[in-house]
N, CA, C, O and CB atoms as a CASP TS submission, in Angstrom:
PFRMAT TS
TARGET T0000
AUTHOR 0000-0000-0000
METHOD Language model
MODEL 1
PARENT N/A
ATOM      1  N   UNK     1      49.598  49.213 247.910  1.00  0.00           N
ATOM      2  CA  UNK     1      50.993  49.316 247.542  1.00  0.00           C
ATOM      3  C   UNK     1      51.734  50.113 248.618  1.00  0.00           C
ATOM      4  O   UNK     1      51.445  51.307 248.554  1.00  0.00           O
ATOM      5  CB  UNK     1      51.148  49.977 246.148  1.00  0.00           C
ATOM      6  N   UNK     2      52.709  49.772 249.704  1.00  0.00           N
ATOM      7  CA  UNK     2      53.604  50.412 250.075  1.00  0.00           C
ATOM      8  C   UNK     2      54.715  51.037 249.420  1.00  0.00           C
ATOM      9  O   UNK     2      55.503  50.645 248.558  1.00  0.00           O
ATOM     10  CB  UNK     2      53.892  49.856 250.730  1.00  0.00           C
ATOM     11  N   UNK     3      54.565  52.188 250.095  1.00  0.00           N
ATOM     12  CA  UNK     3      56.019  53.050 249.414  1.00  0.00           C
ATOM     13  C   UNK     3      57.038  53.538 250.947  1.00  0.00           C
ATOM     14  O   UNK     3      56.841  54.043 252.052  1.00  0.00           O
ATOM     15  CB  UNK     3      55.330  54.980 248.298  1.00  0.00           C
ATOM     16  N   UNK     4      58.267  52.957 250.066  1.00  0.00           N
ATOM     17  CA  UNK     4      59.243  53.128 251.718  1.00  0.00           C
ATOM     18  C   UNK     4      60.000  54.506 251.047  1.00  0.00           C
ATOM     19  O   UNK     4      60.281  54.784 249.882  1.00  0.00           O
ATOM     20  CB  UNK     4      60.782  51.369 252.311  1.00  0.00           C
ATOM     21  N   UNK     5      60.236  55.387 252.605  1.00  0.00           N
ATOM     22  CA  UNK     5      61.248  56.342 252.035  1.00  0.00           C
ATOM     23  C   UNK     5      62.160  56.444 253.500  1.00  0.00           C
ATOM     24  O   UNK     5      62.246  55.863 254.582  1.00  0.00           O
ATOM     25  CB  UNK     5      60.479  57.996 251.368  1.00  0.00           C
ATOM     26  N   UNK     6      62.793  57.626 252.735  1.00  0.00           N
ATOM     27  CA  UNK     6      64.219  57.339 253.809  1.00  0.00           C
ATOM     28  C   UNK     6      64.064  58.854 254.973  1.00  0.00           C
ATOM     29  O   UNK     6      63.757  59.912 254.423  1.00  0.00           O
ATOM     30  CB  UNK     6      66.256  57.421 252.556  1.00  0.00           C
ATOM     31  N   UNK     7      64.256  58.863 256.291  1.00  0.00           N
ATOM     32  CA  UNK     7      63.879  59.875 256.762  1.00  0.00           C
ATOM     33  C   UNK     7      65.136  59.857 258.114  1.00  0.00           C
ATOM     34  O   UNK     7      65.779  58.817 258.257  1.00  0.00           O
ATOM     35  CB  UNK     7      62.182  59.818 257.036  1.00  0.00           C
ATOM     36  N   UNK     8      65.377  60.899 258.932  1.00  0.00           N
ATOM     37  CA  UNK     8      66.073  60.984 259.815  1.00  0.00           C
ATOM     38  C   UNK     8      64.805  61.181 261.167  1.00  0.00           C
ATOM     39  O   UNK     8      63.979  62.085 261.286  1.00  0.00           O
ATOM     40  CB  UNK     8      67.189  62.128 259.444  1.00  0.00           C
ATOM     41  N   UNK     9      65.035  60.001 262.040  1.00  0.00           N
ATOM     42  CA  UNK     9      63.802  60.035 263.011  1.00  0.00           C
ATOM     43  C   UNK     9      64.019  61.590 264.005  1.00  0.00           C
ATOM     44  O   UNK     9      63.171  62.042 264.774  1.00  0.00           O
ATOM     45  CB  UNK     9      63.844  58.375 264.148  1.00  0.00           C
ATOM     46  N   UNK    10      64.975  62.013 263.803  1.00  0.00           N
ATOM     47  CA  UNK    10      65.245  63.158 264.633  1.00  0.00           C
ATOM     48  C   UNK    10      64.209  64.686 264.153  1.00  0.00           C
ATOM     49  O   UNK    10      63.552  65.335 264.966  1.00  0.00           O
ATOM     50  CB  UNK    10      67.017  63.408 264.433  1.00  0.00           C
ATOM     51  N   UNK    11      64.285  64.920 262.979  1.00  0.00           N
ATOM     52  CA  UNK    11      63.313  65.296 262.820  1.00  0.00           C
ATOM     53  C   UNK    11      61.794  65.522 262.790  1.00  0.00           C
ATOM     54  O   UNK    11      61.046  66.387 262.334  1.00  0.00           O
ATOM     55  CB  UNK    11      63.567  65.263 262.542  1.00  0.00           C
ATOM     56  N   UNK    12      61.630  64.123 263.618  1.00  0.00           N
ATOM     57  CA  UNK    12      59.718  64.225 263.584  1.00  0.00           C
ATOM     58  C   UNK    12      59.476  65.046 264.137  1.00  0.00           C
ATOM     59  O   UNK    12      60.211  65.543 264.990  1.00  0.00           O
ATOM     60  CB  UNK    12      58.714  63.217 264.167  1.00  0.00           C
ATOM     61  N   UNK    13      57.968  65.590 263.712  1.00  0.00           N
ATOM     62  CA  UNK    13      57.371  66.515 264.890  1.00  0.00           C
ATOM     63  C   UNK    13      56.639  65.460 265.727  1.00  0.00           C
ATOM     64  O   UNK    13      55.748  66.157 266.212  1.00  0.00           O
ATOM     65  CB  UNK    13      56.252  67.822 264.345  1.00  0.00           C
ATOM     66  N   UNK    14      56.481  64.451 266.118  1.00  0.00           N
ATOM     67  CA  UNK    14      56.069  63.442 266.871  1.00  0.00           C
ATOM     68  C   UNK    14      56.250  62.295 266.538  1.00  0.00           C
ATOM     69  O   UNK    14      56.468  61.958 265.374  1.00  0.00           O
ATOM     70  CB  UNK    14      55.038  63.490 267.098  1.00  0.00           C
ATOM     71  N   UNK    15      56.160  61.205 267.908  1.00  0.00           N
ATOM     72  CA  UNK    15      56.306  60.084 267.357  1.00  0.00           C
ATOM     73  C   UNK    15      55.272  59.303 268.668  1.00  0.00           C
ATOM     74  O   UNK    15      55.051  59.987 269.667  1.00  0.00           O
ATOM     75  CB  UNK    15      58.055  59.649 267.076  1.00  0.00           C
ATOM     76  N   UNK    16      54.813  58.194 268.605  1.00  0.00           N
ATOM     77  CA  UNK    16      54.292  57.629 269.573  1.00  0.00           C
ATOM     78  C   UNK    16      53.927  55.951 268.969  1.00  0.00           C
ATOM     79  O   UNK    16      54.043  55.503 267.828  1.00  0.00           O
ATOM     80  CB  UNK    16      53.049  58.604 270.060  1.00  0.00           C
ATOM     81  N   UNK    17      53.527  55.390 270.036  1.00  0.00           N
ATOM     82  CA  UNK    17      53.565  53.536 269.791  1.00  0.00           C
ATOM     83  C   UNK    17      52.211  53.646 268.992  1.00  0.00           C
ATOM     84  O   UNK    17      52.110  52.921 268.002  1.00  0.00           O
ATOM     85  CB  UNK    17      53.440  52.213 271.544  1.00  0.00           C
ATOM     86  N   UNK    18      51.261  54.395 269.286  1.00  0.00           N
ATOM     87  CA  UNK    18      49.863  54.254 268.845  1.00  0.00           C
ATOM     88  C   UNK    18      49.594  55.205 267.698  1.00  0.00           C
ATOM     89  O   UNK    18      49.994  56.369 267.721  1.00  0.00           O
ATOM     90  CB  UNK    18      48.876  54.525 270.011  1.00  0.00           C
ATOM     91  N   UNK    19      48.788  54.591 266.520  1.00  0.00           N
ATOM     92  CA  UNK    19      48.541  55.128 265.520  1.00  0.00           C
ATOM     93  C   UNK    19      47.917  56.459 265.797  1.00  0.00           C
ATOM     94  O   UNK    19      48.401  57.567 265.564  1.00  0.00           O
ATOM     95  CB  UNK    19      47.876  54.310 264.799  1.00  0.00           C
ATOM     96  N   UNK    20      46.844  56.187 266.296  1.00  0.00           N
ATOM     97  CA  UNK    20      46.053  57.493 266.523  1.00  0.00           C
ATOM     98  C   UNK    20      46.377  58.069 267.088  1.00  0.00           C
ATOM     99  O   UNK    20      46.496  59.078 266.393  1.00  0.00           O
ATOM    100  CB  UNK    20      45.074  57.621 266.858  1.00  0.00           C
ATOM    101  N   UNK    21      46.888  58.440 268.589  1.00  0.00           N
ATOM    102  CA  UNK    21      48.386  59.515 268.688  1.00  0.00           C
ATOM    103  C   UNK    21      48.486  60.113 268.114  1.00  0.00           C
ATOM    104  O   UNK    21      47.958  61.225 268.131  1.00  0.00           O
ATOM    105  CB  UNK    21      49.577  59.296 268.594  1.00  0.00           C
ATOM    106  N   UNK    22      49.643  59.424 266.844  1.00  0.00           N
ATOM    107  CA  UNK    22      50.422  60.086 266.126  1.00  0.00           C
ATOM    108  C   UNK    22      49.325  60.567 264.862  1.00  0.00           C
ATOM    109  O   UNK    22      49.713  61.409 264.052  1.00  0.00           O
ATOM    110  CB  UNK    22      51.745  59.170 265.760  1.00  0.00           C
ATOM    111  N   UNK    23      48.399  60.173 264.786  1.00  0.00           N
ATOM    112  CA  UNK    23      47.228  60.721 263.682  1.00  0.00           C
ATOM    113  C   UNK    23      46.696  61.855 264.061  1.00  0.00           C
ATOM    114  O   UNK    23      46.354  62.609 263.150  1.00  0.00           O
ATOM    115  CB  UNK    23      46.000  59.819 263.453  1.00  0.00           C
ATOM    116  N   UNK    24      46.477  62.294 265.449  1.00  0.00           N
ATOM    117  CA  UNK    24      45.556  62.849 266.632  1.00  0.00           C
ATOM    118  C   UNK    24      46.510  64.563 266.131  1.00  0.00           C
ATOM    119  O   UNK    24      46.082  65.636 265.707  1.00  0.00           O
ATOM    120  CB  UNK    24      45.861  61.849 268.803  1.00  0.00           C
ATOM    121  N   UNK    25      48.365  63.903 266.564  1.00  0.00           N
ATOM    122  CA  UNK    25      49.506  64.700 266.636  1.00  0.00           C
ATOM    123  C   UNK    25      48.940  65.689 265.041  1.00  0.00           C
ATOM    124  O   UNK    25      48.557  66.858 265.091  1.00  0.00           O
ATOM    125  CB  UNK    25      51.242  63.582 266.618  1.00  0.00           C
ATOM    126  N   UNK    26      49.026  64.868 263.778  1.00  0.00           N
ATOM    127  CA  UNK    26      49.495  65.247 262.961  1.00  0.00           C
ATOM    128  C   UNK    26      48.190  66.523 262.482  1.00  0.00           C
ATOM    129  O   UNK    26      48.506  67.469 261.761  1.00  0.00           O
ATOM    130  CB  UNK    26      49.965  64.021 262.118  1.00  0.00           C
ATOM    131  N   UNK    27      47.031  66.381 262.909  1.00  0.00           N
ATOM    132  CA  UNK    27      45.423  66.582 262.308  1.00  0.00           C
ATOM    133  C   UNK    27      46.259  68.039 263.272  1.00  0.00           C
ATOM    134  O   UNK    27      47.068  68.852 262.825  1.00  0.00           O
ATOM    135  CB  UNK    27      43.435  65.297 262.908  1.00  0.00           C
ATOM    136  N   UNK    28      46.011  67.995 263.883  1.00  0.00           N
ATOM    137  CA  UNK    28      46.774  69.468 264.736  1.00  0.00           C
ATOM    138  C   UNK    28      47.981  70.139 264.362  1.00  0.00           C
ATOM    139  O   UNK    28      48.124  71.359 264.452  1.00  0.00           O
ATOM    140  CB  UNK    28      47.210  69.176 266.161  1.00  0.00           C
ATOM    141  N   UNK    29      48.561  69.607 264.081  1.00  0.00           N
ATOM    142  CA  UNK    29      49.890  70.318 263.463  1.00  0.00           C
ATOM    143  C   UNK    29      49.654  71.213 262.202  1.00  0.00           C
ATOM    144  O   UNK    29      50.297  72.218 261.901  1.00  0.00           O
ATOM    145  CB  UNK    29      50.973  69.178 263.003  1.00  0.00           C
ATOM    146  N   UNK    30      48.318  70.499 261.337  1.00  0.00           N
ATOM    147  CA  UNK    30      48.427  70.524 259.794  1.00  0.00           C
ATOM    148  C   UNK    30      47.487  71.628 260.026  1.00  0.00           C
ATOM    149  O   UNK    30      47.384  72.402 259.074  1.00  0.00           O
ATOM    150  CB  UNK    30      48.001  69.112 258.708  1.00  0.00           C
ATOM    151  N   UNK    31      46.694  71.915 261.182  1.00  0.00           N
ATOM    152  CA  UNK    31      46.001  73.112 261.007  1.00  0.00           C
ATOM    153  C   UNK    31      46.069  74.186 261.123  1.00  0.00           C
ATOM    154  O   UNK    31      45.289  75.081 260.795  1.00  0.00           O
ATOM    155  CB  UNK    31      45.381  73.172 261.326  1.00  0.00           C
ATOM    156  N   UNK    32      47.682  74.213 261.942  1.00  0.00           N
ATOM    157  CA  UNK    32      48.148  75.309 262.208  1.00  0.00           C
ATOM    158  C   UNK    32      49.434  75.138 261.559  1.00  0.00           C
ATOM    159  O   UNK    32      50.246  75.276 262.474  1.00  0.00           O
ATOM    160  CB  UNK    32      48.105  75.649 263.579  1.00  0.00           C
ATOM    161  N   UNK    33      49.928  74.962 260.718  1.00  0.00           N
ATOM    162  CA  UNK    33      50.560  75.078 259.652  1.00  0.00           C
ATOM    163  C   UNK    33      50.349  74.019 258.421  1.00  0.00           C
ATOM    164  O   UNK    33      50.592  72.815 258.504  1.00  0.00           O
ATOM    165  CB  UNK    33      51.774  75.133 260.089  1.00  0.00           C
ATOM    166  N   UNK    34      49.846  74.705 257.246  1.00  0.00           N
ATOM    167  CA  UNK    34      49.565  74.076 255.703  1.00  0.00           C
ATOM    168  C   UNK    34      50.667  73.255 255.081  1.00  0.00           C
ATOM    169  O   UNK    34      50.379  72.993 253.913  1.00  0.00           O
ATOM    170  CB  UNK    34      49.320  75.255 254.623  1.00  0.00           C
ATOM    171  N   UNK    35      51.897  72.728 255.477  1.00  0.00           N
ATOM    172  CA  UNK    35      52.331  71.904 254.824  1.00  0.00           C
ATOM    173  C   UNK    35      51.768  70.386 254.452  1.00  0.00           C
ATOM    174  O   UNK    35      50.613  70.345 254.878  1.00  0.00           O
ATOM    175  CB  UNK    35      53.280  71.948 255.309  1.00  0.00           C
ATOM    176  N   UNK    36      52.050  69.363 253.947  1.00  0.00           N
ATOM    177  CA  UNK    36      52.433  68.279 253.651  1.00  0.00           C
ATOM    178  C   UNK    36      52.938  67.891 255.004  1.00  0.00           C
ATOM    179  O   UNK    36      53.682  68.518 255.759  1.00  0.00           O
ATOM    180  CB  UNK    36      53.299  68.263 252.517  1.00  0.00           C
ATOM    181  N   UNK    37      52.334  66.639 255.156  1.00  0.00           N
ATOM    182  CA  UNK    37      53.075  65.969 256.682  1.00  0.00           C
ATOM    183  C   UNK    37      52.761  64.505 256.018  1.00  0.00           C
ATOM    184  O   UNK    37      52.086  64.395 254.995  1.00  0.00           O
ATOM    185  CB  UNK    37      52.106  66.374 258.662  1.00  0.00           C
ATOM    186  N   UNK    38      53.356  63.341 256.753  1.00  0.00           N
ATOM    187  CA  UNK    38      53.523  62.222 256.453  1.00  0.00           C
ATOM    188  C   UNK    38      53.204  61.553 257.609  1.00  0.00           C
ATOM    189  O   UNK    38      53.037  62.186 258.652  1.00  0.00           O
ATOM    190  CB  UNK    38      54.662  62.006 255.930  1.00  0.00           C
ATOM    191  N   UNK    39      53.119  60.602 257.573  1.00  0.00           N
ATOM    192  CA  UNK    39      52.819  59.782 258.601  1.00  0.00           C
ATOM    193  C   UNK    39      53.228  58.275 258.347  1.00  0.00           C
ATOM    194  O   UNK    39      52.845  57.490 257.479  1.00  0.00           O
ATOM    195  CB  UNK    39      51.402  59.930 258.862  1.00  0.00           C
ATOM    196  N   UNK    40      54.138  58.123 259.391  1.00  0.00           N
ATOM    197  CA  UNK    40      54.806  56.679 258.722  1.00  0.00           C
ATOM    198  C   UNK    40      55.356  56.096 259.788  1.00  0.00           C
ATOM    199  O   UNK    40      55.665  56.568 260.881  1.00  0.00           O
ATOM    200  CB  UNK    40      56.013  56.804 257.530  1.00  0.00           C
ATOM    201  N   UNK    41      55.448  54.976 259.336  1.00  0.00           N
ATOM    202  CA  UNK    41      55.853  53.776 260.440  1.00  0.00           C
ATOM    203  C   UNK    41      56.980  53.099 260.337  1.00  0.00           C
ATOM    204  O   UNK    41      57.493  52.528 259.375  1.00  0.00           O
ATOM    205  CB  UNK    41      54.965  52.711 260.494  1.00  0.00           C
ATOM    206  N   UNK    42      57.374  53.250 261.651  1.00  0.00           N
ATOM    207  CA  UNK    42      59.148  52.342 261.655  1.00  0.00           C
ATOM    208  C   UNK    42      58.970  50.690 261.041  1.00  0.00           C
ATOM    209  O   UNK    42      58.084  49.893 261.352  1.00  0.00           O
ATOM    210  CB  UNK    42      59.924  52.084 263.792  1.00  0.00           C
ATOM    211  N   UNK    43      59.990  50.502 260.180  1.00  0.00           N
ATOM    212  CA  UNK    43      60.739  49.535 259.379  1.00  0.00           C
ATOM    213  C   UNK    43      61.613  48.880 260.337  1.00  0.00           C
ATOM    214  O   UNK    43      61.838  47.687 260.135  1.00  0.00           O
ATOM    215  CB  UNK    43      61.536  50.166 258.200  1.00  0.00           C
ATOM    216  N   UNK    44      62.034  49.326 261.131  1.00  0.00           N
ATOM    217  CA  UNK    44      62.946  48.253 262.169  1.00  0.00           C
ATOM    218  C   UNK    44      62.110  47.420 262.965  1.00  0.00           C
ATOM    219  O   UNK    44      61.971  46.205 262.824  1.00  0.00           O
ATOM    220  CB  UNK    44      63.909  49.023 263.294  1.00  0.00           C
ATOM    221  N   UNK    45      61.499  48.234 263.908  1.00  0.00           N
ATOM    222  CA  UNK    45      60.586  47.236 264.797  1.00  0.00           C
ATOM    223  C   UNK    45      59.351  47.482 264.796  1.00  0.00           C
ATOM    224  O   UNK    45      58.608  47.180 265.730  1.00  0.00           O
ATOM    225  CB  UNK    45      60.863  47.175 266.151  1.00  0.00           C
ATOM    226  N   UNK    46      58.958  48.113 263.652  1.00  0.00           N
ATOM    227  CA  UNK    46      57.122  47.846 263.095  1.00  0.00           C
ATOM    228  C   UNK    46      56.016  48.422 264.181  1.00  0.00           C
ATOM    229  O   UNK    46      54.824  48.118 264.238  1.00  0.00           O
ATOM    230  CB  UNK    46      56.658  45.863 262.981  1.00  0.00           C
ATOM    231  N   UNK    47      56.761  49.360 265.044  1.00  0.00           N
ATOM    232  CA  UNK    47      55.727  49.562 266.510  1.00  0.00           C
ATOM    233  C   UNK    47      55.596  51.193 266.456  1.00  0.00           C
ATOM    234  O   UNK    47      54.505  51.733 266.639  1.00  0.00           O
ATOM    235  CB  UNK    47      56.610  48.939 268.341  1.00  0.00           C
ATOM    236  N   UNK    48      56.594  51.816 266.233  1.00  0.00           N
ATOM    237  CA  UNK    48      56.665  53.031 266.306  1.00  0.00           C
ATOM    238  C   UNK    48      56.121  53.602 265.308  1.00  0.00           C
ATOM    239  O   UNK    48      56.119  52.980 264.246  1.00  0.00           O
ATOM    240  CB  UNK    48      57.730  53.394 266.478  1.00  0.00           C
ATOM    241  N   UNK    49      55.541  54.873 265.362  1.00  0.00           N
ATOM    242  CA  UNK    49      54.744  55.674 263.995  1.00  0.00           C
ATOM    243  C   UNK    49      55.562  57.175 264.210  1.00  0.00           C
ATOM    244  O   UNK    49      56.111  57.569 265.239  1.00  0.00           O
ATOM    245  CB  UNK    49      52.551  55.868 264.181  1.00  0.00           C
ATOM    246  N   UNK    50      55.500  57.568 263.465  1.00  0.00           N
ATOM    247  CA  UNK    50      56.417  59.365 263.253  1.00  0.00           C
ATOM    248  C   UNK    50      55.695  60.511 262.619  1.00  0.00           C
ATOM    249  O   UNK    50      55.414  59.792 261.660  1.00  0.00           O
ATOM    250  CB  UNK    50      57.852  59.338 262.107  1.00  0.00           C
ATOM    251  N   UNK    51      55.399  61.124 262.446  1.00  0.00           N
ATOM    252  CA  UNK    51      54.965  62.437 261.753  1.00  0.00           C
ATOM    253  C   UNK    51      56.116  63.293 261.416  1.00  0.00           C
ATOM    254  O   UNK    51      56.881  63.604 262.329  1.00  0.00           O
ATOM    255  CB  UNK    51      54.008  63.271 262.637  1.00  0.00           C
ATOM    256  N   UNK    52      56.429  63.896 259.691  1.00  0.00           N
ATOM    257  CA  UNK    52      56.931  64.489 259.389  1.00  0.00           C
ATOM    258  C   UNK    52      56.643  65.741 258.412  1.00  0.00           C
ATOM    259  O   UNK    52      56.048  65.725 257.334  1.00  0.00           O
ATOM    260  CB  UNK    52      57.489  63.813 259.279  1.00  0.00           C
ATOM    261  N   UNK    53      57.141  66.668 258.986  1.00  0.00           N
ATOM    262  CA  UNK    53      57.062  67.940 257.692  1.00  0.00           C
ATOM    263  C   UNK    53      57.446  68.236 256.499  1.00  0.00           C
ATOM    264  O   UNK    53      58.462  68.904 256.307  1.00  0.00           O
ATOM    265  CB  UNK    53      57.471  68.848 257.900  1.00  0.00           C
ATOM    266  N   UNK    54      56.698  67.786 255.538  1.00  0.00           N
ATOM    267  CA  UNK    54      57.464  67.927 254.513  1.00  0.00           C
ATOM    268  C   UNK    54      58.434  68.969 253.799  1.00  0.00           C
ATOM    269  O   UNK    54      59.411  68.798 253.070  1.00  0.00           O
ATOM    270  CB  UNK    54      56.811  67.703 253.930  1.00  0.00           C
ATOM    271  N   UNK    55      57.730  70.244 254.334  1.00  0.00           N
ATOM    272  CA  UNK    55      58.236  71.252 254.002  1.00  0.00           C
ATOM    273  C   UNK    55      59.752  71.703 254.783  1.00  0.00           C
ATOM    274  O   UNK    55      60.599  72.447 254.289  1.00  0.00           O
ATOM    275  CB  UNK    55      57.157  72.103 254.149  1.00  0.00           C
ATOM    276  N   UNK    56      59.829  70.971 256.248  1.00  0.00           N
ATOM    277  CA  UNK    56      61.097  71.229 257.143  1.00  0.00           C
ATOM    278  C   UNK    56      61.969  70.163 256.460  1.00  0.00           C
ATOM    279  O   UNK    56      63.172  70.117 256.713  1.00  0.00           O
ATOM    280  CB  UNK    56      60.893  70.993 258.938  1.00  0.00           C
ATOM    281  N   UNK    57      61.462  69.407 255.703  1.00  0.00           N
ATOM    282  CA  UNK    57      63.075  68.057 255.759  1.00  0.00           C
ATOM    283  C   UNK    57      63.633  68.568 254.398  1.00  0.00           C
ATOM    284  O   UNK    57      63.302  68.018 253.348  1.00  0.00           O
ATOM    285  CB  UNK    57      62.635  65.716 255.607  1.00  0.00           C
ATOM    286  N   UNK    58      64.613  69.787 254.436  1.00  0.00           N
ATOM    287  CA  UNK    58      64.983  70.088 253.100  1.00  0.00           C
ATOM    288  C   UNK    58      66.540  69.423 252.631  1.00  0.00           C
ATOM    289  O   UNK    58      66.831  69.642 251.455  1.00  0.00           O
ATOM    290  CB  UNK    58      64.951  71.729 253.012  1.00  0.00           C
ATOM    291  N   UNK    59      67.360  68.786 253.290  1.00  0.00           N
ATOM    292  CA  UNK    59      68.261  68.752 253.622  1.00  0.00           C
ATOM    293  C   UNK    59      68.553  66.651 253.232  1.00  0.00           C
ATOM    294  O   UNK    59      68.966  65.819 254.040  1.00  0.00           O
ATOM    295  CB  UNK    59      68.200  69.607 255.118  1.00  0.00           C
ATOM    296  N   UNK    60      68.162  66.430 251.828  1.00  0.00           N
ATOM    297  CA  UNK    60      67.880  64.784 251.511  1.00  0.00           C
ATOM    298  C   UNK    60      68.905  63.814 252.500  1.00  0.00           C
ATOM    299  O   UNK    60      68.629  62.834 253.192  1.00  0.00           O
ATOM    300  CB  UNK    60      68.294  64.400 249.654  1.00  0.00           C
ATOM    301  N   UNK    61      70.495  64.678 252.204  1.00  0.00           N
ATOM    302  CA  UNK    61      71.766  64.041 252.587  1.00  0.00           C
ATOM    303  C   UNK    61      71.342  63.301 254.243  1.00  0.00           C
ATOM    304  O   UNK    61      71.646  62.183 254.658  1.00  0.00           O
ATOM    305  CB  UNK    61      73.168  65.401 252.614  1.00  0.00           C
ATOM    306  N   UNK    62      70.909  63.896 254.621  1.00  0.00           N
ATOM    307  CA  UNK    62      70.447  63.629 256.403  1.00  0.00           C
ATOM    308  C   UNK    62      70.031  62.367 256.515  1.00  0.00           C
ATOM    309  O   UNK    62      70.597  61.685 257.369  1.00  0.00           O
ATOM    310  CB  UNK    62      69.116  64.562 257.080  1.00  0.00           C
ATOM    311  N   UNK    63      69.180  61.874 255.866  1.00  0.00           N
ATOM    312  CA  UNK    63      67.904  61.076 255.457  1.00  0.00           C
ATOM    313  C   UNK    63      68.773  59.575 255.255  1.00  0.00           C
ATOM    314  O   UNK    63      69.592  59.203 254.414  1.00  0.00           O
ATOM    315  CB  UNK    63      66.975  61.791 253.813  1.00  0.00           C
ATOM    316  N   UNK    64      68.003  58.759 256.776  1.00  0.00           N
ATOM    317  CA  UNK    64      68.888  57.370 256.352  1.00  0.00           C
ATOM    318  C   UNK    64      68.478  55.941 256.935  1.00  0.00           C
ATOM    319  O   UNK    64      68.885  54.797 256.732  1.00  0.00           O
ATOM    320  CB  UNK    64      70.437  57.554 256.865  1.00  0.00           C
ATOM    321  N   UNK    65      67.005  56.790 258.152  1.00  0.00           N
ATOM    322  CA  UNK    65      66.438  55.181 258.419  1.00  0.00           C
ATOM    323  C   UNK    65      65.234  55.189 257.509  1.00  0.00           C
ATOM    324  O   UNK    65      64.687  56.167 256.999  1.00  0.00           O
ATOM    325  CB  UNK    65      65.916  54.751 260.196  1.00  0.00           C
ATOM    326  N   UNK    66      64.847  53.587 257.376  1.00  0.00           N
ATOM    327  CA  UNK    66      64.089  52.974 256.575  1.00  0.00           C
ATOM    328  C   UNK    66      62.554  53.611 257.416  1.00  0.00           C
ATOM    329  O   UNK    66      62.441  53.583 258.641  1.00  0.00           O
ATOM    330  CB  UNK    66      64.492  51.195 256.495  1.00  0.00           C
ATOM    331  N   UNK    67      61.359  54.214 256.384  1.00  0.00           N
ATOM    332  CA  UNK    67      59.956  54.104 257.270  1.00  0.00           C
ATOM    333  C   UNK    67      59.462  53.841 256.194  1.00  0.00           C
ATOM    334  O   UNK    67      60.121  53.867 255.155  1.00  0.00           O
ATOM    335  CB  UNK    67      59.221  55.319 258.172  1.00  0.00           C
ATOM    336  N   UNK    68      57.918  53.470 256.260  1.00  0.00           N
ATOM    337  CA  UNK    68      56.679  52.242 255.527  1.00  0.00           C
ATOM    338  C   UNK    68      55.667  54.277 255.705  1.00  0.00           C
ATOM    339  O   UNK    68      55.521  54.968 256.713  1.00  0.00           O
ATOM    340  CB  UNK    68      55.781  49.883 257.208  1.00  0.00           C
ATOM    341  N   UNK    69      55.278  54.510 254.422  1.00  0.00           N
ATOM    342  CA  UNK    69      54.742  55.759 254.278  1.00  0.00           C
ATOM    343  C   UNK    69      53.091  55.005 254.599  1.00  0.00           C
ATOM    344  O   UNK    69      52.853  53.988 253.947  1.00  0.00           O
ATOM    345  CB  UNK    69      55.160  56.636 252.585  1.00  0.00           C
ATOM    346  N   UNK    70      52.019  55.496 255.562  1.00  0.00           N
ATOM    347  CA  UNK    70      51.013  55.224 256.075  1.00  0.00           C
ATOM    348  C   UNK    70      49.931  56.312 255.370  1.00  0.00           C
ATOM    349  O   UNK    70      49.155  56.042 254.453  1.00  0.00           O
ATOM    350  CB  UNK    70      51.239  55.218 257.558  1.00  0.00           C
ATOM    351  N   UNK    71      50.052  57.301 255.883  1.00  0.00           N
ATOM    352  CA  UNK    71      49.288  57.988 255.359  1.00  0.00           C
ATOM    353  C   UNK    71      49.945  59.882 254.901  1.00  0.00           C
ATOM    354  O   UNK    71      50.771  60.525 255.550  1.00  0.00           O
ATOM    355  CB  UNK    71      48.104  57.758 256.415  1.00  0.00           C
ATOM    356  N   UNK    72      49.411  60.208 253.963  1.00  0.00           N
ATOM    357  CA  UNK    72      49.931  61.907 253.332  1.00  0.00           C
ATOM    358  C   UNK    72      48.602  62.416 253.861  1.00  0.00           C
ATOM    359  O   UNK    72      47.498  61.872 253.831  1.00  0.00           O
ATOM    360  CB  UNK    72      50.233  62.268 251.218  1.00  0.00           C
ATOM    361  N   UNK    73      49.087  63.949 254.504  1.00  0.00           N
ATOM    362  CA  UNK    73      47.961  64.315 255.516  1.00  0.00           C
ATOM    363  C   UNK    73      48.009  65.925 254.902  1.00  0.00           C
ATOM    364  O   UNK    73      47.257  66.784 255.362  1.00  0.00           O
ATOM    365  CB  UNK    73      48.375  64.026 257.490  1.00  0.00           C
TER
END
């Protein structure tokens, strides 16, 4: 089951064409800080992947391109 949510790409803490990259990005981030991160993939042109903080995106109103949620890390 996909679940789409709405995110502002400006906020990622990374982004890259390749999954693992951005998987590589996120396994590091999460160890040096305990939040919730996401990992999700662009809805426009299906190529790009993003990592986000859950705990930094407090601010919903911001929130307005389409991403495909991949994996909760």
């Amino acid at each position: 089951m996909s679940e789409d949510i709405l995110f502002n790409p400006g906020q990622a803490i990374a982004s890259s064409y390749d999954y693992h990259n951005a998987y590589v990005v996120a396994q590091i981030y999460h160890q040096k800080n305990d939040h919730e991160l996401l990992l999700v993939k662009d809805k426009s042109n299906n190529k790009m992947y993003y990592v986000f903080d859950t705990a930094s995106l407090e601010n919903h109103s911001q929130f307005g391109q389409k991403f495909q949620l991949i994996k909760r890390i």
